[in-house]
C-alpha positions in Angstrom: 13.6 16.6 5.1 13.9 20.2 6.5 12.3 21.4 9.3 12.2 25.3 10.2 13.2 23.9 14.2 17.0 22.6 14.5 16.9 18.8 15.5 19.1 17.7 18.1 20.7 14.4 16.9 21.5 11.5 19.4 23.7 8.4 18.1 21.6 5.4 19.2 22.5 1.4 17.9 19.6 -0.5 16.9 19.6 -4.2 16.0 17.2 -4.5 13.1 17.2 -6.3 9.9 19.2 -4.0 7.2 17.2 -5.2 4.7 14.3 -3.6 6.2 16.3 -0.5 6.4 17.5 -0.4 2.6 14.2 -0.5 1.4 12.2 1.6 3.9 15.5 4.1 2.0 13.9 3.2 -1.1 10.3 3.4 -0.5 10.5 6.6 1.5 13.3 8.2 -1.2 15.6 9.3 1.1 19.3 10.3 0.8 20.6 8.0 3.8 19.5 5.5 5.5 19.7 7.4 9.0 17.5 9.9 7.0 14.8 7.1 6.3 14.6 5.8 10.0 14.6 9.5 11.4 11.5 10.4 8.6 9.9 7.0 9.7 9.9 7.8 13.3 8.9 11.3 12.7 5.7 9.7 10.6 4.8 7.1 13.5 4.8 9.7 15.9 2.5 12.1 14.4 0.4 9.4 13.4 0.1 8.3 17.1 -0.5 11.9 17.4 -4.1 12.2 15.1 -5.0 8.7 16.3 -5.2 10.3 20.3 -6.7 13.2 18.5 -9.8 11.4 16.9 -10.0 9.2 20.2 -10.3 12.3 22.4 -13.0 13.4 19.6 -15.0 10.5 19.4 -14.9 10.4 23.6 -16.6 13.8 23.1 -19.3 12.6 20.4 -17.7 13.7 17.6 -17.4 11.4 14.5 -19.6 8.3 16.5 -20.9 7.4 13.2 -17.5 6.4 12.1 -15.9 4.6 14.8 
């Protein structure tokens, strides 16, 4: 996954079940899986992102029908 903005990489140690991990590898078709947890927190993120987004719009009266 390439990004035009440079990523500043921390080392962090997780306890989490590898199995998980090999196939969130698999499903997401990564190279690594460092690559697959860094796309899958990238993807929660921005998906926390549009959620606030169409909160703030239904708070305006946007989209009420769908909500």
């Amino acid at each position: 996954m390439v990004k035009a903005e440079a990523q500043r990489l921390d080392r962090k140690n997780f306890i989490v079940d590898g199995s998980k991990v090999k196939r969130l590898k698999r499903v997401l078709r990564t190279s690594s899986e460092s690559e697959a947890i860094r796309v899958a927190v990238d993807r929660a993120l921005n998906a926390e992102e549009a959620i606030a987004a169409l909160e703030r719009l239904a708070v305006m009266g946007f989209w009420l029908e769908y909500v």
